[in-house]
VOPAGU-2260 file (C-alpha; in pm, 1 decimal, decimal comma):
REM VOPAGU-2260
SITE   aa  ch    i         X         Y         Z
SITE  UNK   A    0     477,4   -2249,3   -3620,2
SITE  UNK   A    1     564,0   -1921,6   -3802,5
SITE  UNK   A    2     902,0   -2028,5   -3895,0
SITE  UNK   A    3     705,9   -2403,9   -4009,7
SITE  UNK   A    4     474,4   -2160,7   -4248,7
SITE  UNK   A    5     789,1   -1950,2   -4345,1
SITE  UNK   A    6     992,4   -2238,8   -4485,4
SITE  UNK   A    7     689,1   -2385,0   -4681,7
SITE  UNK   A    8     617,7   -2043,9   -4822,3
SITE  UNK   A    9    1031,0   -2012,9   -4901,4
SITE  UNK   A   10     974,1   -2368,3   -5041,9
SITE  UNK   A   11     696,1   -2270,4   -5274,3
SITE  UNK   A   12     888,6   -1975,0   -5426,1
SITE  UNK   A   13    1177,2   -1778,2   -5267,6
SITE  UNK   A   14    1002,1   -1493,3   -5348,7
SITE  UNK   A   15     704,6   -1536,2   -5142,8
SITE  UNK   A   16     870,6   -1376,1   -4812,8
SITE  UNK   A   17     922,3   -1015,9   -5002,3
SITE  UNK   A   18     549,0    -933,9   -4953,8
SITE  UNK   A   19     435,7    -866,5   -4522,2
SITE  UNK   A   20     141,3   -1048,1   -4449,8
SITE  UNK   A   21    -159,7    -864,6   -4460,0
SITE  UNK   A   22    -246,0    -906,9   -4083,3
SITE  UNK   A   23      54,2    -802,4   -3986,1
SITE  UNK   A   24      54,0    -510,8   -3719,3
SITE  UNK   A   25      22,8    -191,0   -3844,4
SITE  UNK   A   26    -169,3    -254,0   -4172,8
SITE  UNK   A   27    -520,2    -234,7   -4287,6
SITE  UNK   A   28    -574,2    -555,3   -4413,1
SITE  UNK   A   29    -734,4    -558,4   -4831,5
SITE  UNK   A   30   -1114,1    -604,5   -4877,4
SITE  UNK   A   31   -1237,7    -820,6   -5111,8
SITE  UNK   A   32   -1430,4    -641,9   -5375,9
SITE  UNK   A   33   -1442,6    -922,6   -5654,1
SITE  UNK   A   34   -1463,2   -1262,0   -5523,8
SITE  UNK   A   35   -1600,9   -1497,0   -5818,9
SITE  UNK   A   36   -1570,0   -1879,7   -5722,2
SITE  UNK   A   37   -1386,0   -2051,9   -5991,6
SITE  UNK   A   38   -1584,4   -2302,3   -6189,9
SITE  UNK   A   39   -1604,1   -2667,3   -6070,5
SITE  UNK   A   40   -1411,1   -2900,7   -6305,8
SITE  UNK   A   41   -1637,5   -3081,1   -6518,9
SITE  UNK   A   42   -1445,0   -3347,3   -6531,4
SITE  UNK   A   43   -1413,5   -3420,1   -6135,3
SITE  UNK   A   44   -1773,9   -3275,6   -6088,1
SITE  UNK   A   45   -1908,0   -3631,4   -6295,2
SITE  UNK   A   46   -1715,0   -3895,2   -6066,4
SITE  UNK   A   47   -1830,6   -3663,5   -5812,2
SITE  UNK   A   48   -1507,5   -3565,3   -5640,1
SITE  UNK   A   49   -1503,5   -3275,4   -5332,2
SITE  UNK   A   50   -1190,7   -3128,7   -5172,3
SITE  UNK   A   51   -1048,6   -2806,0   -5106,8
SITE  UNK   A   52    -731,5   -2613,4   -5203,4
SITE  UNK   A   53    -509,6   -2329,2   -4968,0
SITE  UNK   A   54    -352,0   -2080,7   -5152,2
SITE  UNK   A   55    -116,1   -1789,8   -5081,8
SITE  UNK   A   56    -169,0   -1487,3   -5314,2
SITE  UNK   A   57     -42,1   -1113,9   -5289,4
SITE  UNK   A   58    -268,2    -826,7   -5349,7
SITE  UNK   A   59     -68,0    -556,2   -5556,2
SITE  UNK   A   60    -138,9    -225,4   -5433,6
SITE  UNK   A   61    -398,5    -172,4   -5710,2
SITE  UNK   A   62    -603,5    -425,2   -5578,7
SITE  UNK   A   63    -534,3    -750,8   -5808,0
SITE  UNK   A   64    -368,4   -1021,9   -5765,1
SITE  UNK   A   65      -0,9   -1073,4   -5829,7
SITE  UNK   A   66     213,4   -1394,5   -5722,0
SITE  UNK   A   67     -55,0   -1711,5   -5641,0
SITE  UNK   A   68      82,3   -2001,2   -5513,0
SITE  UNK   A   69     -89,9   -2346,6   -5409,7
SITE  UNK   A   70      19,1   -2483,6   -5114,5
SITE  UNK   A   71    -149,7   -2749,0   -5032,6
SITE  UNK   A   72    -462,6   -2941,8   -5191,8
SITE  UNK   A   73    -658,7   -3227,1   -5056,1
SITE  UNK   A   74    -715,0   -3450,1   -5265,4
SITE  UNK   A   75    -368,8   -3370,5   -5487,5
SITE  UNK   A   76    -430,7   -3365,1   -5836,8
SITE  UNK   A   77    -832,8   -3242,0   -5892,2
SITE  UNK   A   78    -863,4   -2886,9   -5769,4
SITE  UNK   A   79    -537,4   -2695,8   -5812,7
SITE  UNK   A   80    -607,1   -2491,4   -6180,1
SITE  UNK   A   81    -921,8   -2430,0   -6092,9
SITE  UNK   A   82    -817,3   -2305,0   -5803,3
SITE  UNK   A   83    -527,5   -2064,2   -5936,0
SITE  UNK   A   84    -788,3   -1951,4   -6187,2
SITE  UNK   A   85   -1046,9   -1783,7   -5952,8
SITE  UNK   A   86    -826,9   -1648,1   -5735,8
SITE  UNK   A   87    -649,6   -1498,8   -6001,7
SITE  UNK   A   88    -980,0   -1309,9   -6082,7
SITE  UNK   A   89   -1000,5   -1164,5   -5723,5
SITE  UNK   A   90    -980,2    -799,2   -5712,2
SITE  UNK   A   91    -916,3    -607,8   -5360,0
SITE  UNK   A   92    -939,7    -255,2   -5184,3
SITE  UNK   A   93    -557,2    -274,8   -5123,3
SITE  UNK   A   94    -415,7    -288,9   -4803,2
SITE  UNK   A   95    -318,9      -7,2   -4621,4
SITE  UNK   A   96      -2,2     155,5   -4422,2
SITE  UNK   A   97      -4,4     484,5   -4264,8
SITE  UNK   A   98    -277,3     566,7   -4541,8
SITE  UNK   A   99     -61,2     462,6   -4814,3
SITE  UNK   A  100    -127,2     124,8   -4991,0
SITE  UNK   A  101      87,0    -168,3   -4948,8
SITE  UNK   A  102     130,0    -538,2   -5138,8
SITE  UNK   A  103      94,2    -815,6   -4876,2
SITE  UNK   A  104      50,9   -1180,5   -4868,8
SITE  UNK   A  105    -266,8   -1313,6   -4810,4
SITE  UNK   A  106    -374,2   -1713,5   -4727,4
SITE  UNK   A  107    -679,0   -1854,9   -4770,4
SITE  UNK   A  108    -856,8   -2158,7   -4857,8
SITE  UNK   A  109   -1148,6   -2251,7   -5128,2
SITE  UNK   A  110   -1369,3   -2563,2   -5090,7
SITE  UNK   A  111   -1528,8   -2783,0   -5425,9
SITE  UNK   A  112   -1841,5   -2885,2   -5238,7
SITE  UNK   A  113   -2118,9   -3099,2   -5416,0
SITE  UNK   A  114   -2462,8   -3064,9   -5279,7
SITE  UNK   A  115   -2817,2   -3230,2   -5265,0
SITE  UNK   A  116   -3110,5   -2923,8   -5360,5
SITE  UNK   A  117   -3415,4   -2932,0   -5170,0
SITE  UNK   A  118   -3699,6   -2921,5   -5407,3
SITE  UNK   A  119   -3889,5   -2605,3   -5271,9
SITE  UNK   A  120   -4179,3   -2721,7   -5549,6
SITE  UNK   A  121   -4249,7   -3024,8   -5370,0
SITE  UNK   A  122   -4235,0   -3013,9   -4982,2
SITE  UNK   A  123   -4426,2   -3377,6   -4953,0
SITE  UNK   A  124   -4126,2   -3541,9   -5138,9
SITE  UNK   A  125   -3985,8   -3841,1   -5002,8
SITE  UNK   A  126   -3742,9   -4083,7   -5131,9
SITE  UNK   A  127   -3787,9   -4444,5   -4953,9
SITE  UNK   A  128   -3528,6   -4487,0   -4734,8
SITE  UNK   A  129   -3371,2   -4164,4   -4789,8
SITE  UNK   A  130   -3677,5   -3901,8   -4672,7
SITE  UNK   A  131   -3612,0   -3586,4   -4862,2
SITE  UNK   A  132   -3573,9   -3233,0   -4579,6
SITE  UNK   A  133   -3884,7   -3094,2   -4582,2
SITE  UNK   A  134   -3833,2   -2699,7   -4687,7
SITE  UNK   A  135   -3955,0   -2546,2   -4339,9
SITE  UNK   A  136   -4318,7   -2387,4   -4421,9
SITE  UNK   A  137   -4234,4   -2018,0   -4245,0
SITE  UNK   A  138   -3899,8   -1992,3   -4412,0
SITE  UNK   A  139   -4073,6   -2084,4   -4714,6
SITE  UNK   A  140   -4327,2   -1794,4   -4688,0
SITE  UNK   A  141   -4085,6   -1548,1   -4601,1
SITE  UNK   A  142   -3893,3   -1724,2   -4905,1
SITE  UNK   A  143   -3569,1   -1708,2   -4686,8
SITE  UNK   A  144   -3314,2   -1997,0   -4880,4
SITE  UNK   A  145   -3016,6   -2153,2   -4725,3
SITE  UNK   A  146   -2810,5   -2507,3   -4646,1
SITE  UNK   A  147   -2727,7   -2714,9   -4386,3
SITE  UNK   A  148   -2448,4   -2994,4   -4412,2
SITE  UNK   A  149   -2451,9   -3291,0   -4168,6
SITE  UNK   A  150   -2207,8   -3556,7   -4080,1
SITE  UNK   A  151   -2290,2   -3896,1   -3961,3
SITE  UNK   A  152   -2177,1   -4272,7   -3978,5
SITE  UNK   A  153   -2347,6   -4470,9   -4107,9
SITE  UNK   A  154   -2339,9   -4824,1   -3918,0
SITE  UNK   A  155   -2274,4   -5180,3   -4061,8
SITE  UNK   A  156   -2649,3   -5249,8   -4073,1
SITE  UNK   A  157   -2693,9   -4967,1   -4239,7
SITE  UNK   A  158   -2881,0   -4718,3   -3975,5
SITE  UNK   A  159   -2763,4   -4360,1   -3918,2
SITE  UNK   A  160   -2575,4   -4260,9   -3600,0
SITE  UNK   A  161   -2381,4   -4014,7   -3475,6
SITE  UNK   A  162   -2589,7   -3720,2   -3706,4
SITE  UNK   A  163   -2436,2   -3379,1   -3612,3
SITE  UNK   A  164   -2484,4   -3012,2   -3782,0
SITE  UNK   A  165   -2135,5   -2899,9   -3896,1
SITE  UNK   A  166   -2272,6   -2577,1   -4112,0
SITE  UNK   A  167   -2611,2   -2401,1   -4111,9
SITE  UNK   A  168   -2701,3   -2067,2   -4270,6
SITE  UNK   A  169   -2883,2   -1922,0   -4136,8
SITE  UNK   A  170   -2974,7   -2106,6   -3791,4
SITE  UNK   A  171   -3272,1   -2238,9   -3697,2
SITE  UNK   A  172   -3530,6   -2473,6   -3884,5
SITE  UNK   A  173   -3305,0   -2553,3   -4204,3
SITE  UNK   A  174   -3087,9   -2814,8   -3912,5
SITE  UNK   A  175   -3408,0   -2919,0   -3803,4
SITE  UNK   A  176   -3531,8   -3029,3   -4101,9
SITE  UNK   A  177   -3185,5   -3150,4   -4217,5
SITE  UNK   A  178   -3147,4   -3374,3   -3889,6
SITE  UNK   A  179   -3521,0   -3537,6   -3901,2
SITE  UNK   A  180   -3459,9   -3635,8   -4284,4
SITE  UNK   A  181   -3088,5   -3765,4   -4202,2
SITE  UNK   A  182   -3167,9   -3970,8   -3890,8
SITE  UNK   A  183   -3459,0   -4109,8   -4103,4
SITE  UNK   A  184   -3220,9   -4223,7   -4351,9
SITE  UNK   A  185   -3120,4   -4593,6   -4444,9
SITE  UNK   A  186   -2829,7   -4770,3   -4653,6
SITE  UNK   A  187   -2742,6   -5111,8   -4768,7
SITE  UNK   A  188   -2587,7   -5334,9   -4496,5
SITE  UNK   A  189   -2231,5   -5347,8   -4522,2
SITE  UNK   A  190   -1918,4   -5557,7   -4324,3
SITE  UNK   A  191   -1669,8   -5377,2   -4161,1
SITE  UNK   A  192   -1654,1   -5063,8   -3956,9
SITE  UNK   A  193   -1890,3   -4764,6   -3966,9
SITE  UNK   A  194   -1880,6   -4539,5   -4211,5
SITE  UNK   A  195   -1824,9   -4193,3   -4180,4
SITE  UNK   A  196   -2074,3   -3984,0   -4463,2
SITE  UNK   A  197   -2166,5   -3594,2   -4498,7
SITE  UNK   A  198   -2438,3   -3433,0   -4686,2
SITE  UNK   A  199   -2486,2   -3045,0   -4751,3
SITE  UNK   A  200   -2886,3   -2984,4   -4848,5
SITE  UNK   A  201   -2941,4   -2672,1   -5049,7
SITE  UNK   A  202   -3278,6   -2475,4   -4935,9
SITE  UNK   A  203   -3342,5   -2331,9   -5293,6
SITE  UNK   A  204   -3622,3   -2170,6   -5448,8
SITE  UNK   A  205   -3628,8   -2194,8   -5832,9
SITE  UNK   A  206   -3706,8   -1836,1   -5906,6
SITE  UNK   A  207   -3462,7   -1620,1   -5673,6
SITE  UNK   A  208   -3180,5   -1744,9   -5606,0
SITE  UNK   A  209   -2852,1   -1546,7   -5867,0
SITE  UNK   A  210   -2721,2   -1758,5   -6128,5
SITE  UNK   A  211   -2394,3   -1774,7   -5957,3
SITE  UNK   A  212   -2355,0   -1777,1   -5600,0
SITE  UNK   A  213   -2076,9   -1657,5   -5391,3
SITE  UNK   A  214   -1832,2   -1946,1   -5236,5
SITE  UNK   A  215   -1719,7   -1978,1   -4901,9
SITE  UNK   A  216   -1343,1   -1919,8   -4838,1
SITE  UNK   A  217   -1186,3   -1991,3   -4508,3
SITE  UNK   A  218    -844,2   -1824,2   -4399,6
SITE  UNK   A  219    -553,1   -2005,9   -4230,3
SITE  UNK   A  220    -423,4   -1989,2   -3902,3
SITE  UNK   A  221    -120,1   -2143,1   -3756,6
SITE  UNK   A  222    -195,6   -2510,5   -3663,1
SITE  UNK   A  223     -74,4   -2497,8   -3227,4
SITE  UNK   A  224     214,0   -2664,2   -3205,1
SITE  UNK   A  225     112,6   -2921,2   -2916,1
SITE  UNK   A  226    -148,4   -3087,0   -3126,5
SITE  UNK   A  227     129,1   -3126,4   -3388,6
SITE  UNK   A  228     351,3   -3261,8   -3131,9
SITE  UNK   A  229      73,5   -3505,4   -2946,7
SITE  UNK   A  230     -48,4   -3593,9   -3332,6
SITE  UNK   A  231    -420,7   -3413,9   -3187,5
SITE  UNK   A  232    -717,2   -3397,2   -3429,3
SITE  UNK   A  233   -1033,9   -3183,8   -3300,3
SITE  UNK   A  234   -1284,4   -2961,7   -3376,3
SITE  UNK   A  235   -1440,7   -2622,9   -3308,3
SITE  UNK   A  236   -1784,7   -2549,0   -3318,6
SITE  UNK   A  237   -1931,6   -2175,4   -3383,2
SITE  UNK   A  238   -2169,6   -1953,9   -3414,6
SITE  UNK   A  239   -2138,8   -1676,2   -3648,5
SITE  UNK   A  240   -2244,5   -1352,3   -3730,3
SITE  UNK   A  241   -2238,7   -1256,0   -4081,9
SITE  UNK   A  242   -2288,7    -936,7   -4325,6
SITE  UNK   A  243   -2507,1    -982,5   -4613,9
SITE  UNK   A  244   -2153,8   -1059,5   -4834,9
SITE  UNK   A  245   -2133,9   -1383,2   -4609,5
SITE  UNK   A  246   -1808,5   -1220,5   -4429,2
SITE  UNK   A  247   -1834,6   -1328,4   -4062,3
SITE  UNK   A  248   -1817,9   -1034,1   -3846,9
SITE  UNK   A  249   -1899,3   -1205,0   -3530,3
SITE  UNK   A  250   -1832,7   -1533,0   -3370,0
SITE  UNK   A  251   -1905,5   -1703,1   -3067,6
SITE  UNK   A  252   -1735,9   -2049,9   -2922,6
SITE  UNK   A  253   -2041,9   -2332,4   -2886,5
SITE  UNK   A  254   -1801,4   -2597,2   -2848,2
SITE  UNK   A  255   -1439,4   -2729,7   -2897,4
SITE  UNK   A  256   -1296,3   -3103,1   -2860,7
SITE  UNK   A  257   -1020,5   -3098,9   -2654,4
SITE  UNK   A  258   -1139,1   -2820,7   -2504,7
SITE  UNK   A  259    -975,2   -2527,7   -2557,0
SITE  UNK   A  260    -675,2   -2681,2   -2776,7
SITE  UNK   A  261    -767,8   -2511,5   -3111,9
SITE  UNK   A  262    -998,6   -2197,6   -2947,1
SITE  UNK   A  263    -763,8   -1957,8   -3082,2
SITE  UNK   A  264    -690,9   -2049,8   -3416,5
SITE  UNK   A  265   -1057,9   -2131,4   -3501,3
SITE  UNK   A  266   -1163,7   -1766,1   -3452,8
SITE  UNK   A  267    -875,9   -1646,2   -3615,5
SITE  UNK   A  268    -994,0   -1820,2   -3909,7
SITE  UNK   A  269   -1356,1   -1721,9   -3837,0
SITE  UNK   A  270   -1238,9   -1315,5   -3826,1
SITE  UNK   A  271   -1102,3   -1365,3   -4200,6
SITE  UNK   A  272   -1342,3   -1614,3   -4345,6
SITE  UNK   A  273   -1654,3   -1557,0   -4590,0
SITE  UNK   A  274   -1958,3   -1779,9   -4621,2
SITE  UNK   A  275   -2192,7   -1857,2   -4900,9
SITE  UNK   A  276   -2471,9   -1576,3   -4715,3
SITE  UNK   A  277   -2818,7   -1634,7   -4725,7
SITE  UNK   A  278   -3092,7   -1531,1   -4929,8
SITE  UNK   A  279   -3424,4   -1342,1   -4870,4
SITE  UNK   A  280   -3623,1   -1314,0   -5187,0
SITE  UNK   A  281   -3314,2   -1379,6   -5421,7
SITE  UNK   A  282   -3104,3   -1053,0   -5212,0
SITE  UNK   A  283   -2815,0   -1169,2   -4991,8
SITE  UNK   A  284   -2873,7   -1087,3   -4624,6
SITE  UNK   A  285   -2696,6   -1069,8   -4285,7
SITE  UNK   A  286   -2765,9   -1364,6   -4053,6
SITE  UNK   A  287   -2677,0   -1598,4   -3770,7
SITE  UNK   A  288   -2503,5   -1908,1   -3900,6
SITE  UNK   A  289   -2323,5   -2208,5   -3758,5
SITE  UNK   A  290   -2023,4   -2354,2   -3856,9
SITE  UNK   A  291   -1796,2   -2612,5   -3711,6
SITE  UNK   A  292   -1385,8   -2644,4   -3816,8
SITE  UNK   A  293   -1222,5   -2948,0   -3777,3
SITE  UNK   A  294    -829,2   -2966,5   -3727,5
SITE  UNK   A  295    -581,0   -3265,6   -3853,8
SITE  UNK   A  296    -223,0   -3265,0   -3807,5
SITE  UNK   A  297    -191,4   -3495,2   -4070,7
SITE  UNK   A  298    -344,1   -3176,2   -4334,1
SITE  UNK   A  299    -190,0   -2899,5   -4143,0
SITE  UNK   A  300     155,4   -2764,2   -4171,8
SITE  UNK   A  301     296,0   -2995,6   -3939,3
SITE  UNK   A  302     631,7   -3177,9   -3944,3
SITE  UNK   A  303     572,5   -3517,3   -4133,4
SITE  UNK   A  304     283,9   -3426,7   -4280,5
SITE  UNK   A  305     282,4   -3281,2   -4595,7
SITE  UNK   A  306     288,9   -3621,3   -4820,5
SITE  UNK   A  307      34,6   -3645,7   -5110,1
SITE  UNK   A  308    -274,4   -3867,0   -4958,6
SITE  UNK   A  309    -188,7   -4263,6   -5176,0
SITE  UNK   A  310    -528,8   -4330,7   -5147,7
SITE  UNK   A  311    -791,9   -4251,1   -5417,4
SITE  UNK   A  312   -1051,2   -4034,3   -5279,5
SITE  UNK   A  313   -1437,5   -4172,4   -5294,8
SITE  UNK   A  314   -1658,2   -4015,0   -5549,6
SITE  UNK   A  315   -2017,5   -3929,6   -5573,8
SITE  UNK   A  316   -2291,7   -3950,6   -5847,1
SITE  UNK   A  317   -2341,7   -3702,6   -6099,5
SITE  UNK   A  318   -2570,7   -3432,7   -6104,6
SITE  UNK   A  319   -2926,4   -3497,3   -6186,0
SITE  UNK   A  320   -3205,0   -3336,3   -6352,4
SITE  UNK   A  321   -3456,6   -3209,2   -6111,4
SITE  UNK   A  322   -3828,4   -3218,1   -6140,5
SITE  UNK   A  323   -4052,9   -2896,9   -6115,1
SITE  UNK   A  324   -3883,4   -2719,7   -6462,8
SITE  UNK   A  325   -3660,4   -3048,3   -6612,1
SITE  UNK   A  326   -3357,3   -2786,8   -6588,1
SITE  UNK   A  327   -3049,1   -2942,3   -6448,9
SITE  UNK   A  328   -3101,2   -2893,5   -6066,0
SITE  UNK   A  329   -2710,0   -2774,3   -6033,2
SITE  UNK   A  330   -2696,5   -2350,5   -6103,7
SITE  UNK   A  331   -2393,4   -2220,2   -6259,9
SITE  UNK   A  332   -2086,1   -2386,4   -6007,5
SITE  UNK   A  333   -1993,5   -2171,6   -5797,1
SITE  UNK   A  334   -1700,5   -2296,2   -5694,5
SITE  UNK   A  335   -1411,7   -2376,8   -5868,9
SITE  UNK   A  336   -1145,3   -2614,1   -6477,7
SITE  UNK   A  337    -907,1   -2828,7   -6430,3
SITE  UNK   A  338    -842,7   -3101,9   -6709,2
SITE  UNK   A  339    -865,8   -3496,8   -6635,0
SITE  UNK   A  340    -564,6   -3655,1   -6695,5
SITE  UNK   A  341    -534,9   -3896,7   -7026,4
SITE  UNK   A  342    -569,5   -4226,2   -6911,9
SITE  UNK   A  343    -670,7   -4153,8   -6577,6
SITE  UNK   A  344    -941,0   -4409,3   -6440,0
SITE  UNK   A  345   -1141,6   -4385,5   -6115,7
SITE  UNK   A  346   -1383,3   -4539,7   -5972,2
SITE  UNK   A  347   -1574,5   -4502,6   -5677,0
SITE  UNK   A  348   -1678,0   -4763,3   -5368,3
SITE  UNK   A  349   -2072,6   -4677,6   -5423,0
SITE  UNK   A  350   -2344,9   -4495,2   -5629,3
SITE  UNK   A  351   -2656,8   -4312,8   -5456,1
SITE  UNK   A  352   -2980,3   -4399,8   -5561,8
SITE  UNK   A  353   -3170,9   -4207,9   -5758,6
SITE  UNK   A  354   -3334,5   -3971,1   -5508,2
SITE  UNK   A  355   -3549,0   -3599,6   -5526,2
SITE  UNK   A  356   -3262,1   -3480,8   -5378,4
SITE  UNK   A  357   -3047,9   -3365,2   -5646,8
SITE  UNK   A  358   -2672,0   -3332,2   -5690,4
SITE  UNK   A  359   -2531,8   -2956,7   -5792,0
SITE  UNK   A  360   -2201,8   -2748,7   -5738,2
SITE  UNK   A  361   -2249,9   -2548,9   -5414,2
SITE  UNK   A  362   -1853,0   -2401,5   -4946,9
SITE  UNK   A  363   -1165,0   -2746,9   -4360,3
């Protein structure tokens, strides 16, 4: 698999392979000092596009950034400037060799990530079929804020199955109330197989949380080679320790599917990855988190696999306006402009109702 990650790197630019990576043995790997998100492109924020971009980037021994490189994007074609941008804006404590610093390589991925705010003004919101998450009374006292995302299916007569917590921070009654509204939710009827459907709820309070907030960034790990060979998709779930930066410092296996198949390279990405932390009266703070990776040969750096996706990605609505100030509910993105391009049309399979869950920028 190292050799598979060499080549694409060589691919990218011959001149990727000069730089040690910066877990290599015997070096002190760079800490992130600077780690803006980039800015969610307008243009793919308002057909309500999310994906994710991995990039490789060396960190000069005066802590910026040198060569960036993206190698791969999914969807192709939405995220990658963005992407280059804010990483481009990182700055590091360099990494470190017998004392002295050192340029390395560095991988790591950035996720675009739309997200539905919890109105913190209005806990007895509800939305029809669609129940708003209630904001949990004692977190709201302590004025602790948050998210939880949730994937489900939604079946062909339109009930809710399958609801499972993929990312909470911190743990505890955010996925409860995230689960209850979920599994009270309903959608049109619809032929054909179920569909699969995630949400991410923001726990916000208007008057705390920064203006911009730090993204989540996973690292990369080398995808095992017998789940490239057996064509294997699975799935790790964790829970994490993290510092008040959102770097995970701890992490503990909860579950994996097949067992024990991807154990390794899911807390090698884990030891290297940053979330979006939570918040205690607008300060960052350490807390317990969960957080689930999911593995696909056909998106990892496996033979046969490294074909632009044909099909058009589904969108989502735009951001709304929400109701307790009539600001736009969305806070400055903090993920990551790229332009649209001329002519370009898209369209998407379905629109959500208007709902007091709004749409913002929010972090496999």
């Amino acid at each position: 698999m190292k050799a598979l990650l060499h080549a694409i790197l060589a691919l990218a630019a011959p001149a990727a392979l000069a730089w040690p990576a910066c877990d290599q043995a015997g070096i002190t790997p760079p800490v992130a000092i600077v780690r803006e998100a980039p800015s969610y492109p307008p243009a793919v924020r308002e057909i309500g596009i999310e994906g994710s971009v991995e990039v490789a980037l060396t960190v000069l021994r005066d802590g910026h950034v040198g060569w960036v490189r993206v190698l791969r994007a999914d969807p192709p074609g939405y995220f990658e400037q963005a992407a280059l941008a804010g990483v481009r804006a990182w700055r590091f404590e360099p990494a470190r060799q017998n004392g002295q610093p050192v340029e390395c390589r560095l991988l790591t991925r950035v996720r675009f990530t739309l997200a539905d705010t919890v109105d913190a003004s209005d806990p007895a919101a509800s939305n029809g079929e669609r129940p708003d998450p209630i904001y949990p009374a004692s977190l709201l006292a302590l004025r602790i804020e948050g998210y939880a995302e949730v994937r489900f299916e939604v079946m062909p007569d339109g009930r809710v199955a399958k609801a499972r917590l993929t990312t909470v921070m911190p743990r505890g009654e955010f996925e409860v109330s995230a689960l209850a509204a979920i599994r009270g939710w309903h959608f049109s009827p619809q032929l054909g197989d179920p569909r699969p459907m995630t949400r991410r709820f923001e726990f916000r309070l208007p008057d705390s949380t920064p203006n911009e907030l730090p993204t989540t960034t996973f690292a990369s790990a080398p995808f095992p080679i017998e789940a490239c060979k057996l064509r294997v998709r699975g799935s790790v779930g964790l829970e994490v320790e993290t510092d008040a930066t959102g770097a995970i410092q701890l992490a503990r296996i909860l579950s994996s599917e097949p067992r024990g198949l991807f154990d390794h390279s899911a807390l090698t990405i884990a030891h290297a990855s940053r979330l979006t932390p939570a918040y205690r009266d607008g300060r960052p703070i350490a807390a317990t988190a969960l957080l689930t990776l999911f593995f696909d040969p056909n998106k990892a750096s496996c033979p046969g696999s490294l074909n632009p996706d044909p099909q058009r990605p589904q969108g989502r609505p735009p951001a709304k306006v929400s109701r307790h100030d009539e600001r736009p509910a969305r806070r400055a993105d903090p993920f990551a402009g790229l332009s649209w391009p001329i002519g370009q049309r898209v369209t998407w399979a379905h629109r959500r109702r208007p709902a007091a869950v709004w749409l913002h920028g929010s972090s496999r």
